[in-house]
Backbone as CSV, one residue per row, in Angstrom:
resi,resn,N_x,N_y,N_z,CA_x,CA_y,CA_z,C_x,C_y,C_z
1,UNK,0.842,-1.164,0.000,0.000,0.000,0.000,0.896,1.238,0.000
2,UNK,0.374,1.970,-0.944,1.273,3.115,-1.114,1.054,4.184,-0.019
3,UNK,2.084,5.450,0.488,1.530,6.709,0.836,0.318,7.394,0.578
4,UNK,-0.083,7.160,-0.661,-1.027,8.025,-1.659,-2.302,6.968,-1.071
5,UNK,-2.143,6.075,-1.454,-3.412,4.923,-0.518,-3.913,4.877,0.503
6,UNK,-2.302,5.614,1.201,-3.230,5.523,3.180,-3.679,7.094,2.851
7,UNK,-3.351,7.959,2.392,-3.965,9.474,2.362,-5.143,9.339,2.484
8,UNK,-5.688,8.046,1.108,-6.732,8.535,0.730,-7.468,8.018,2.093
9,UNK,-7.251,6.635,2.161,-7.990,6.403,3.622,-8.257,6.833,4.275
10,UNK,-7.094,7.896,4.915,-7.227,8.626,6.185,-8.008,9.542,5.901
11,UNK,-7.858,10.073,4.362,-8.893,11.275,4.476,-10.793,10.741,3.913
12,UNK,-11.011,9.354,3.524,-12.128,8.974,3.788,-12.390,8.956,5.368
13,UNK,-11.666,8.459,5.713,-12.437,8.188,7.190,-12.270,9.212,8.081
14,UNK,-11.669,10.646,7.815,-12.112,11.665,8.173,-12.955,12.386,7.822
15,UNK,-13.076,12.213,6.323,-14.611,12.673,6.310,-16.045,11.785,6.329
16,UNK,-15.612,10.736,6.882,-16.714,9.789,7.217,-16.967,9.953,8.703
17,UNK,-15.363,10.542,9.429,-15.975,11.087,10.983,-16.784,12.484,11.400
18,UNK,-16.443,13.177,10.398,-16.367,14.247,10.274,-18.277,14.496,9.904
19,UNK,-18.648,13.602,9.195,-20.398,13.516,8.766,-20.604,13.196,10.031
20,UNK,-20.267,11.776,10.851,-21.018,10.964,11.650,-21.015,12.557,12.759
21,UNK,-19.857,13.576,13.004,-19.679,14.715,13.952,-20.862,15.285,14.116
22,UNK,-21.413,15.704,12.182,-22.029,16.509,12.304,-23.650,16.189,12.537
23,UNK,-23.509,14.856,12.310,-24.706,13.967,12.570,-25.531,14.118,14.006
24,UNK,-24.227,13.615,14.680,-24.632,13.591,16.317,-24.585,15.245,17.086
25,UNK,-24.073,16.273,16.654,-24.453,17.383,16.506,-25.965,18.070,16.407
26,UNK,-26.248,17.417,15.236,-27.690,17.844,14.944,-28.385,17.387,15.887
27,UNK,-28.854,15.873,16.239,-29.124,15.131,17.316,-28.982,15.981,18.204
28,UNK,-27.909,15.867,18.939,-27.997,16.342,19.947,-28.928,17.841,20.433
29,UNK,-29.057,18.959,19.226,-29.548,20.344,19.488,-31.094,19.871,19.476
30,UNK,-31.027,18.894,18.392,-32.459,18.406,18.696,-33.432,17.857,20.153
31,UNK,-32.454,16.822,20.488,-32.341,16.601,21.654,-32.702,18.125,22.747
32,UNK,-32.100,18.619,22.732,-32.047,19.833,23.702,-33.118,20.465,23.206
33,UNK,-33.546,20.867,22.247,-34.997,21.802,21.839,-35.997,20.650,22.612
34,UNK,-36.042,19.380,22.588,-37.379,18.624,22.831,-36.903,18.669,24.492
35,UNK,-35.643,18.546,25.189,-35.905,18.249,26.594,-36.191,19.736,26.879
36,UNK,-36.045,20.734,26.233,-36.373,22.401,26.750,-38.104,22.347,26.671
37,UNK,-38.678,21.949,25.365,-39.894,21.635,25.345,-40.635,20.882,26.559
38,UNK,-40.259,19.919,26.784,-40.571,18.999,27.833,-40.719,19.354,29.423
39,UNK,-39.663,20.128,29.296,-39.523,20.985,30.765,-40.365,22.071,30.789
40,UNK,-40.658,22.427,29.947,-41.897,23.719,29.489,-43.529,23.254,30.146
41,UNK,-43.205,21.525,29.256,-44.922,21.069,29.438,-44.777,20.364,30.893
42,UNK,-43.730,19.975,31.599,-43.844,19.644,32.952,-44.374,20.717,33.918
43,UNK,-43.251,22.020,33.732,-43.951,22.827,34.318,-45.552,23.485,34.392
44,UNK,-45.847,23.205,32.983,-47.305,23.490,33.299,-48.246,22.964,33.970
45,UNK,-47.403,21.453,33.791,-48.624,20.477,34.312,-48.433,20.528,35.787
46,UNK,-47.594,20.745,36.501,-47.278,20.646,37.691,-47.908,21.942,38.224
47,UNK,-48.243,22.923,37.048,-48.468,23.837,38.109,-50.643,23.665,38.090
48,UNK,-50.920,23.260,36.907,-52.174,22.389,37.023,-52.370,21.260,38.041
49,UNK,-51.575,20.621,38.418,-51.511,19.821,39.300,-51.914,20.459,40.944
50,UNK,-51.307,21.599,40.960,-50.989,22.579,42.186,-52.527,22.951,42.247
51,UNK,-52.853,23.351,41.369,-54.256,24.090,41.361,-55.094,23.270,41.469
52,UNK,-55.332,21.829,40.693,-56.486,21.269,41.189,-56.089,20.629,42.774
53,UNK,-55.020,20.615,43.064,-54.765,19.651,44.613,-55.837,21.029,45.631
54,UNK,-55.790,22.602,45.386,-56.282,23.242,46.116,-57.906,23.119,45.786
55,UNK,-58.023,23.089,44.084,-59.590,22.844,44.218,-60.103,21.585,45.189
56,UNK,-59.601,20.502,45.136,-59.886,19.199,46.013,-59.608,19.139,47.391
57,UNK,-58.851,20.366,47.798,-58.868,20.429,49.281,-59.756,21.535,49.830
58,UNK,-60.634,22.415,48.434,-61.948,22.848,48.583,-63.262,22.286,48.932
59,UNK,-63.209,21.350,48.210,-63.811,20.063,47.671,-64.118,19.450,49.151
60,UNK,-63.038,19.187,49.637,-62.859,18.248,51.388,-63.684,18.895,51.995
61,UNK,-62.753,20.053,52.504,-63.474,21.288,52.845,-65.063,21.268,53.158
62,UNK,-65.647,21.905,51.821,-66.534,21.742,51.590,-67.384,20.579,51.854
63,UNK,-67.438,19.687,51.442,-67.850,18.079,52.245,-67.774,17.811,53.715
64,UNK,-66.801,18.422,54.400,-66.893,18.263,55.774,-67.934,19.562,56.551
65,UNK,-68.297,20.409,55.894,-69.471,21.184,56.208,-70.318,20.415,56.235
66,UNK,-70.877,20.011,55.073,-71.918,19.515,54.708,-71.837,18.428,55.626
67,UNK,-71.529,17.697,55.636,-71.118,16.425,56.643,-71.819,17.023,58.159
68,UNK,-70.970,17.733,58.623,-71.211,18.867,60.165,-72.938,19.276,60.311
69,UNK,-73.575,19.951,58.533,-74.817,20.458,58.863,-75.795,19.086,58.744
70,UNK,-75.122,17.969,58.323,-75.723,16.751,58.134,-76.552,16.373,59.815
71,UNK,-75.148,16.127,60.027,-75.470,16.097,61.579,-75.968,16.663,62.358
72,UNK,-76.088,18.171,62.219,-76.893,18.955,63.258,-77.902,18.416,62.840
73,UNK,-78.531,18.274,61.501,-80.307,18.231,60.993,-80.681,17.015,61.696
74,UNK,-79.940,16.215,61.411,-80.399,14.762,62.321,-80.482,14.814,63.762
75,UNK,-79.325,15.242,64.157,-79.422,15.227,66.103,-80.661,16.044,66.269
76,UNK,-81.048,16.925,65.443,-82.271,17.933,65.453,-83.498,16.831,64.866
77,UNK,-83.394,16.171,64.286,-84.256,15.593,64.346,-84.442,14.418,65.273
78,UNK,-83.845,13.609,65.509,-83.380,12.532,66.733,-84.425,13.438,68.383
79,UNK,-83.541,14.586,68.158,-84.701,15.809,69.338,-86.257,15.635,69.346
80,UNK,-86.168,16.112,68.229,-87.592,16.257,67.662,-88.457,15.049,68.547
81,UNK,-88.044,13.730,67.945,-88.621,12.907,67.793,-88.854,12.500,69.365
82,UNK,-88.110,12.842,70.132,-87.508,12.240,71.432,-88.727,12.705,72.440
């Protein structure tokens, strides 16, 4: 194998590294636009998450009134009856 033979080699397989570079390059920014995306839609959801946990501890809330005036009407009626 001549000088001129390994040139060429070396310079195929530098520009065969040199694609695969720019390959995983691209990838990668891609990569980073979708995990930037991703972190975008987590945060939203988490902060939806936040908000309904307070509607449902309205929700409780609320139910344990009702629950409370449940009981007065009955012991009031239990009276009544007595």
């Amino acid at each position: 194998m001549t000088i001129d033979d390994r040139l060429d080699r070396l310079t195929e397989r530098h520009e065969a590294l040199t694609q695969s570079i720019e390959l995983l390059t691209f990838d990668i920014r891609e990569n980073q636009k979708q995990v930037a995306e991703n972190s975008q839609q987590i945060a939203e959801n988490a902060q939806q998450i936040a908000e309904q946990g307070k509607q449902i501890s309205q929700l409780i809330g609320a139910m344990g009134s009702i629950v409370r005036i449940v009981e007065i009407h009955d012991q009031r009626l239990d009276d009544l009856e007595a």
